[in-house]
Every structure is written in structure tokens, then in C-alpha cells.
N, C-alpha and C positions, 0 to 999 in steps of 0.2 A: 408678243413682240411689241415693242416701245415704237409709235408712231411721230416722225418727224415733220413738220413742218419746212419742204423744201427753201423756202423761201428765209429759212433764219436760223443759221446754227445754232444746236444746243448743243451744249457741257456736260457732263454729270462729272463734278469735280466730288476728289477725294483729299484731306490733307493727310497728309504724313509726316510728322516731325513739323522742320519748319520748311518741308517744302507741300506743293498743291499741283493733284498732277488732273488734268482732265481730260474724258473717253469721250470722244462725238458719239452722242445719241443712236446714232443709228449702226453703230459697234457695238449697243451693249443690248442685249437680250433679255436680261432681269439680271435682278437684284433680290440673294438669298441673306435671310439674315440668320444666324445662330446656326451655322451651316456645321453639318456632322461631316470630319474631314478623315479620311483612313488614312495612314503614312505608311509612305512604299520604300522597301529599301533600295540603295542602290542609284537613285534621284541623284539630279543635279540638287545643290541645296538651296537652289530658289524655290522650289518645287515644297509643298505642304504637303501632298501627298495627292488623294483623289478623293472624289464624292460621287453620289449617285442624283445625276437629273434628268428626271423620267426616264426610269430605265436606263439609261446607258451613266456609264463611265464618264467621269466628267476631269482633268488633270485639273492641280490650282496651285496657280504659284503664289507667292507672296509679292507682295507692292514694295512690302520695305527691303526686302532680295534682293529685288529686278530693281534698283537703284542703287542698289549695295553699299546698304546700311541695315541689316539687320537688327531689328530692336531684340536687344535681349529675354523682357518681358511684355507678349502682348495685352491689350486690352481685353477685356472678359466678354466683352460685344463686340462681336466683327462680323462682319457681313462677306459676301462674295458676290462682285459682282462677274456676270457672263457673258463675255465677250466672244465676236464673231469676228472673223474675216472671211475671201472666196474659199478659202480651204480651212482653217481650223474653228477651233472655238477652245476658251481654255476658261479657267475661272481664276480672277485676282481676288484673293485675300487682301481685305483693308480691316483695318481697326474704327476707324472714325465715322458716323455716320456719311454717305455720299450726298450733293446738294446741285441744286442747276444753276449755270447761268446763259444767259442769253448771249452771243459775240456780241450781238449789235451792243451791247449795254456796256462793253469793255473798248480798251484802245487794244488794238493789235499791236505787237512789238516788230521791230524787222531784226530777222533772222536772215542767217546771210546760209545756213547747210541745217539738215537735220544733228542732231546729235546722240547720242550714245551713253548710257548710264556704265557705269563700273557690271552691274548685273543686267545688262542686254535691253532694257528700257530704250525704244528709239523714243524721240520726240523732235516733233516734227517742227510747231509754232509756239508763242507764246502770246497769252494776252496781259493785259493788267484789269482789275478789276476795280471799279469805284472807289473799294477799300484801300486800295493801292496794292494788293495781293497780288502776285504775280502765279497766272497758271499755267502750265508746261502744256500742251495736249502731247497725247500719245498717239503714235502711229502704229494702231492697234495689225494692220496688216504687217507687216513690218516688226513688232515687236512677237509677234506669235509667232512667223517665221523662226527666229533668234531663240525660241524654247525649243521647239522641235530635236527631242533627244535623239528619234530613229523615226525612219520611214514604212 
């Protein structure tokens, strides 16, 4: 488990096309890379299929899905990273390698409501980033709800 420093949120951003979405640190559990993915039929088509982490069953949806923009062809390197909430844990499929930033080091944007991607992506805030990059964070509780095929 990826240890947070209370005192200073982390990022672990992902780009995707031309947008940058990022997981608060203490949502994401690890990061698999070159991840063996099984495809299930019958799946919502965000859904990549499943994988195995230690031992169990692990769903993983796609990044570029859950924003609904499906990239036609993915990259040859993609990683997964594994995300938690109080009840689920699911795995995102990214292409790009994932990278940190510190909030402190960015301007937080004002957001007036969360928002909603076309593929069930909530996001919650936004920061801007030095670069002038703007990054979405994801409301990783909230967004795993909105996959939830059956109970």
C-alpha cells in the first residue's frame, strides 16, 4: 500500500489524449505494469475484462471508456493502476506512464459541482499545474460506484 503524507496531497496523474486525469494517492494501491488482461463477455464496454491480483479476481476498466472516448488503437505499454474505495477496488487501464504531483505545487481551480464523463468518470476538482496543464482528480469513491454491473 502507497503511503501518504497527511499533511500534503498527492496526485498520481495519468494523461490520456489531450486530457490529465488524477487519483489521490491514497486511492490507489499499486501500479501494474504489462498487465495480463482476460476479456469477459457480456461487460459494459468500459470494462477490459479482468486480471488476477494475488489470487483474486481483479475487474479493469479502461481510462479512455470511463471518459468516453475510446482510443481505437492502444499503446503497447500500459499499465493498471489499482484503486480502492470503502467497498470496491477495480483496476484502470492507462496507456501513458502515471507521474506525481504535489497540490501544494499547483493553483487549485474553483469548481462550482462534481462532474460526470460521457463513460461514468465523476470528477470531483481540478488543479492547474506549473506547466499550465490542467489536472481533473477523480472521485475514485464515486467513480467505482458508477461501474458496479450487479451486486
Amino acid at each position: 500500500m502507497i503511503k501518504e503524507n497527511p499533511q500534503e496531497k498527492t496526485v498520481l496523474c495519468v494523461q490520456t489524449g489531450d486530457s490529465c486525469y488524477g487519483f489521490e494517492l491514497s486511492a490507489v494501491t499499486r501500479v501494474m505494469r504489462s498487465p495480463a488482461i482476460s476479456p469477459l463477455p457480456w461487460l459494459p464496454e468500459h470494462y477490459e475484462g479482468v486480471c488476477i491480483l494475488s489470487g483474486a479476481v481483479l475487474p479493469v476498466a479502461a481510462l479512455d471508456s470511463l471518459q468516453g472516448k475510446r482510443e481505437a488503437e492502444r499503446p503497447e505499454k500500459q499499465a493498471i493502476l489499482v484503486v480502492h474505495s470503502s467497498e470496491y477496488e477495480c483496476g484502470i487501464l492507462v496507456g501513458e506512464s502515471p507521474f506525481l504531483i504535489r497540490a501544494a505545487e499547483c493553483d487549485k481551480l474553483e469548481c462550482t459541482a462534481a462532474s460526470v464523463t460521457e463513460g461514468g468518470l465523476v470528477l470531483k476538482e481540478q488543479y492547474r499545474m506549473p506547466s499550465e496543464r490542467i489536472v481533473e482528480i477523480v472521485n475514485v469513491e464515486e467513480t467505482l460506484k458508477n461501474l458496479v454491473v450487479c451486486e
